[in-house]
C-alpha positions in Angstrom: -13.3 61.8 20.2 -13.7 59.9 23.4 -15.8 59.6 26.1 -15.6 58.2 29.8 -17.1 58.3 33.2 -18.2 62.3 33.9 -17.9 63.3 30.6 -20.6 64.8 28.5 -19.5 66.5 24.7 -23.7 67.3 23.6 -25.8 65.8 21.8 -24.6 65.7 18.2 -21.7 63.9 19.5 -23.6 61.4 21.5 -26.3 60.2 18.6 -24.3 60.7 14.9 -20.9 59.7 16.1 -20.8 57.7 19.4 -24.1 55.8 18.2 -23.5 55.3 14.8 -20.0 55.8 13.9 -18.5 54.5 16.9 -20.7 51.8 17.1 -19.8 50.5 13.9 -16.3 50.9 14.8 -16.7 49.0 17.9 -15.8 52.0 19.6 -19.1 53.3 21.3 -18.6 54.0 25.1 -20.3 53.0 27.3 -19.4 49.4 26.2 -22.6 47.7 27.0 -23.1 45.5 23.7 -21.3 43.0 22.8 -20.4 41.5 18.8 -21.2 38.2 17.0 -19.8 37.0 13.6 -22.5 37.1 11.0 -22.5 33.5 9.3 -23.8 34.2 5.7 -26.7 32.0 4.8 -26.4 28.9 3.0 -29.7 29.8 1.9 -29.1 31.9 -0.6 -27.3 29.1 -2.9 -30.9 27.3 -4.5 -31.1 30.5 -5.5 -28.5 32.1 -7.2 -29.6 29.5 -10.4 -31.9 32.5 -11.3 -31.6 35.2 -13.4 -30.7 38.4 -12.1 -30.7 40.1 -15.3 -32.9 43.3 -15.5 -34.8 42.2 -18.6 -38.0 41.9 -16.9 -39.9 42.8 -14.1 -39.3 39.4 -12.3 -35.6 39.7 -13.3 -35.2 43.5 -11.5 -37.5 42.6 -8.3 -34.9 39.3 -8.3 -31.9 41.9 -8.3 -33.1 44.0 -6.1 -33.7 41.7 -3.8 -30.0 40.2 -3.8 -28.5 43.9 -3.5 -31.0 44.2 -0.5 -29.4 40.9 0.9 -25.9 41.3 -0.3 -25.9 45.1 1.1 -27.0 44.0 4.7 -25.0 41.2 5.0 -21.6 42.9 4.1 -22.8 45.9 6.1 -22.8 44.0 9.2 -19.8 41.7 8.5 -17.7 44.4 8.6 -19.2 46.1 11.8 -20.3 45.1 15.3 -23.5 42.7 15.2 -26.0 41.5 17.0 -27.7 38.2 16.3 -31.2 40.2 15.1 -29.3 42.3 12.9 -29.5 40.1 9.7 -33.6 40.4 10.4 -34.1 42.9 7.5 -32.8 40.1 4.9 -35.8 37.9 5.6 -38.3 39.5 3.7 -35.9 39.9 0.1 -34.8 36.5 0.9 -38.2 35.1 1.2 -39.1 36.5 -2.2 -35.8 35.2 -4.3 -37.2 31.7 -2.3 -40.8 32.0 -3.5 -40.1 32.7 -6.9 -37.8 29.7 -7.1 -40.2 27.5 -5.3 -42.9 28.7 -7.4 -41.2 28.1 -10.4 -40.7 24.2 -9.7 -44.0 21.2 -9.4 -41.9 19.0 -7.7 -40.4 20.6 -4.1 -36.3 19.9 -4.3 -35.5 16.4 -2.8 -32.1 17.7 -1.3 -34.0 20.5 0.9 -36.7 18.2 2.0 -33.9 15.0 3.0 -32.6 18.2 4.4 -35.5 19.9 6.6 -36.8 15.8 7.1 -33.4 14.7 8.9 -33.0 18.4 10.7 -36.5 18.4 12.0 -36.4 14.6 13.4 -33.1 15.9 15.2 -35.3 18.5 16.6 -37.9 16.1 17.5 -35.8 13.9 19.3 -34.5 16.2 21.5 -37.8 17.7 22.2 -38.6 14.1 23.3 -35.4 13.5 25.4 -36.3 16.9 27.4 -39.8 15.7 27.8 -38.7 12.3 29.5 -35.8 14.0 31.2 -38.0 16.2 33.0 -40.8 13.7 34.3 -39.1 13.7 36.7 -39.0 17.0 38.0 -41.5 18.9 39.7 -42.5 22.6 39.2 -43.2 25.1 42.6 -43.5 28.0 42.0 -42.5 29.9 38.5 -39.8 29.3 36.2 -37.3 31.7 37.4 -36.3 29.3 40.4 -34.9 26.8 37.5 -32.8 29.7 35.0 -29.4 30.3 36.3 -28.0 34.4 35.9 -25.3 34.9 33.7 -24.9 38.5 33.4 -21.3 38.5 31.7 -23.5 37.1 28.7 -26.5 39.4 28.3 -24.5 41.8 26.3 -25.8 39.3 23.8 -29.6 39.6 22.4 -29.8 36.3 23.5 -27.6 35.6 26.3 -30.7 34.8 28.5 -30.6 31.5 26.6 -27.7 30.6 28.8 -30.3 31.0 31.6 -31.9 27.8 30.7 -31.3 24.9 32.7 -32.9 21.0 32.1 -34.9 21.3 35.1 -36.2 24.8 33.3 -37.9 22.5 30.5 -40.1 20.9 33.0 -42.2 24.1 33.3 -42.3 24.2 29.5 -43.9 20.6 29.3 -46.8 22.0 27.3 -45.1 24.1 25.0 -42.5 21.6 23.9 -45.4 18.8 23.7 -47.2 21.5 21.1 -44.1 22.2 19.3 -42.9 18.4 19.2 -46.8 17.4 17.4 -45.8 20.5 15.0 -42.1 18.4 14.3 -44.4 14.8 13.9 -46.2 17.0 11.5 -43.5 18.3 9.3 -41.3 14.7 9.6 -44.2 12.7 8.7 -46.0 15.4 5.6 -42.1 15.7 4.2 -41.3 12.2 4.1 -44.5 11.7 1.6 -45.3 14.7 0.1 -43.6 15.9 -3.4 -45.3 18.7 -4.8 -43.6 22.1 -4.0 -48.1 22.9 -3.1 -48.2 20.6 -0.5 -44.6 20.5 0.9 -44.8 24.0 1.7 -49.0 24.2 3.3 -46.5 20.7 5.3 -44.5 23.4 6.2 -47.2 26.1 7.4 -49.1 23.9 9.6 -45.8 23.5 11.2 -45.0 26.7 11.5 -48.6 27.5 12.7 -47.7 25.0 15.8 -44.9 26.6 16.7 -46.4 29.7 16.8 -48.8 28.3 19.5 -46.1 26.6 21.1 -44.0 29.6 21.8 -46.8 31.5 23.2 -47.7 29.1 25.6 -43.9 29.8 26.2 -43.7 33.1 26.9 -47.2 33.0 29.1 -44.6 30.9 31.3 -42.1 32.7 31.7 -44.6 36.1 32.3 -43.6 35.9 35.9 -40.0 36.6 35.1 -40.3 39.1 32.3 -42.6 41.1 33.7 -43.6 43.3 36.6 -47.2 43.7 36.3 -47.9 41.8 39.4 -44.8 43.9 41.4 -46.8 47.0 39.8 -50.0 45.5 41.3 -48.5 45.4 44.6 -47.6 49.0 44.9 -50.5 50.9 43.4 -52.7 48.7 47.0 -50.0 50.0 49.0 -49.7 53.0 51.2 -48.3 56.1 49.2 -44.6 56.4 49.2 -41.3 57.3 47.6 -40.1 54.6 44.9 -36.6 53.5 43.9 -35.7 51.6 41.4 -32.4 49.1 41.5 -30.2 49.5 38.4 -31.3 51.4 35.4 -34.9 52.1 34.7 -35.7 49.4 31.8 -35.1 47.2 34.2 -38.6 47.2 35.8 -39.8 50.0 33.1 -42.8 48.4 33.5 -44.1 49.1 36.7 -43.5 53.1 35.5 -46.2 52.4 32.7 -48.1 50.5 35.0 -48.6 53.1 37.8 -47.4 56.1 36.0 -45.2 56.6 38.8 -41.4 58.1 38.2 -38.6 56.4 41.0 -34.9 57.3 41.7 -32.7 54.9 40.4 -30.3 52.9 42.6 -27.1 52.5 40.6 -28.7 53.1 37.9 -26.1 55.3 36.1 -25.1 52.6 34.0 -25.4 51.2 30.1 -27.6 53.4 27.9 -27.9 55.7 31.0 -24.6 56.5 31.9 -23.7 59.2 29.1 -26.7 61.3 29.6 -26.5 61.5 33.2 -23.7 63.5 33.4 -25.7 66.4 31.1 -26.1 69.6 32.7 -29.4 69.4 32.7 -30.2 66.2 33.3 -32.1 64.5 36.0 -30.8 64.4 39.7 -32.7 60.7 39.6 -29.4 58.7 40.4 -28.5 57.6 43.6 -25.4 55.2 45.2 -25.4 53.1 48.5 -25.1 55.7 50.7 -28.0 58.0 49.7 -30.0 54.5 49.5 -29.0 53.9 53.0 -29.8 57.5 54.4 -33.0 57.4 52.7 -34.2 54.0 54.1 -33.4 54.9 57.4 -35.3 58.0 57.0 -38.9 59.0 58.6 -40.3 58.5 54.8 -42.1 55.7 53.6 -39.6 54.2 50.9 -40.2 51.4 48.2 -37.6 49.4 46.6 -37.8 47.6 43.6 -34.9 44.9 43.0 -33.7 41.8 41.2 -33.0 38.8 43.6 -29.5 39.0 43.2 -29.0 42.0 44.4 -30.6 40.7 47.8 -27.7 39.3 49.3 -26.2 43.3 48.9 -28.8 44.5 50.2 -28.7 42.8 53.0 -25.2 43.5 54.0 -25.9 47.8 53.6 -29.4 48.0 54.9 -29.3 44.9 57.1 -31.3 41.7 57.5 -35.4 41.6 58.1 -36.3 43.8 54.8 -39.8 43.8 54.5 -41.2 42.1 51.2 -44.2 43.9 49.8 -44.3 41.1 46.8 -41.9 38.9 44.5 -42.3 37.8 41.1 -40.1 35.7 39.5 -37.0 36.3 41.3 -37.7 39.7 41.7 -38.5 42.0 44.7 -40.9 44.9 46.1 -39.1 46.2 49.5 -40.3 48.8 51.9 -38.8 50.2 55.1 -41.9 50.0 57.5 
């Protein structure tokens, strides 16, 4: 029932019971996903007042949408988790809160001394950050202020541990925007009392934040994505392309340049299992084909993460050519 390195027992064996059973079981092999605890939501207390009885039509959507939340919740306490897993409780649980919300005039004063004291928490630290990192300047992109800590991106978000105080400075803007959407919702709770207005208090928040975490992810573009690594080698000279580790880690460049690459180490996570299929493809390469092939007549790209550089260096040897380098990352040829 087992698998390891050079095994392969088909298909059926890899998707019903190695991806679903085994998962569940915290079995699954290869081991490249880690488990949380799933905290159940205080949420769900304001409204458990209702009635759940199936006398009415409100009654049975109300039902159904606590078996919904109750169902995913146990589901997942019981089996590995990830932190997005409870994601399919949000729209049921936004419906039980609606129709309690809609059933009141005045918005509950617990929840709103509640959000007020939670969101000024926010707010402070937004401002601390911003005043912290005054001081700092910002070459470059943001990926020369995150740290790597890959023991902890079996987690969905383990990249948060990336983040370092020096990090915020690039994300002045965003936390500016974010911190007037705070100001917004401190200073509409603290006066508002109608369940109307506390809740459009609430949206023009929301609507802020939304802003501020796109200005967000525009900066950190340069570190989540190839495109301009991509750029590089569709104005280069043809060639054959490899790709360092497995292939979602620059998947993007393949849709970019519909090109395919062999992959340097690559048989690894998701990958591993299917490799060793008969008929799988020969695509997977170690050090030493890497090194035969870059000391070859051929013209040879190499696409890599910046910490691999230092090993790189010691198998292929100092002086590699840089085609291009976007946030922390690397386009290497060998002429």
């Amino acid at each position: 029932m087992h698998s390891g390195p050079g095994e392969y027992h088909g298909f059926f064996w890899f998707y019903f019971l190695n991806e679903h059973l085994f998962r569940f079981l915290n079995m699954r092999y290869p081991r490249d996903y880690n488990t949380v605890p799933r905290l159940w939501s205080v949420t769900l207390i304001g409204v458990l007042r209702q009635s759940y009885r199936p006398v009415s039509r409100a009654g049975r959507v109300r039902l159904m949408a606590l078996v919904w939340i109750m169902f995913v919740l146990l589901f997942f306490t019981l089996s590995t988790t990830q932190e997005y897993y409870s994601l399919p409780i949000y729209p049921a649980l936004a419906m039980l809160l609606a129709g309690n919300l809609a059933s009141r005039e005045r918005y509950p004063r617990v929840a709103r001394v509640v959000l007020v004291s939670v969101l000024s928490l926010c707010l402070g630290a937004i401002v601390f950050l911003l005043v912290w990192t005054a001081k700092y300047s910002t070459p470059g992109d943001i990926s020369v202020a995150l740290t790597q800590n890959p023991d902890l991106y079996t987690l969905s978000l383990g990249h948060m541990s990336d983040l370092t105080l020096r990090a915020f400075a690039y994300l002045r803007v965003p936390l500016a925007l974010a911190g007037c959407g705070l100001l917004v919702g401190v200073a509409g709770l603290s006066r508002v009392r109608k369940t109307g207005a506390a809740v459009a208090v609430l949206a023009v928040m929301m609507v802020a934040f939304v802003q501020a975490a796109r200005l967000a992810l525009v900066t950190f573009d340069p570190y989540l994505s190839s495109k301009s690594l991509a750029d590089a080698l569709v104005r280069s000279e043809p060639g054959v392309l490899i790709e360092g580790d497995a292939y979602y880690a620059f998947s993007s460049v393949f849709f970019y340049t519909n090109r395919t690459a062999l992959l340097w180490n690559g048989r690894n996570n998701n990958l591993e299992y299917g490799s060793y299929a008969p008929n799988a493809a020969r695509v997977f390469i170690d050090d030493a084909a890497l090194k035969s092939r870059w000391g070859g007549d051929q013209r040879t790209y190499l696409l890599v993460y910046g910490s691999d550089m230092r090993h790189l260096e010691e198998l292929l040897g100092r002086g590699l050519r840089v085609v291009a380098s976007s946030g922390g990352n690397y386009l290497l040829c060998n002429r």
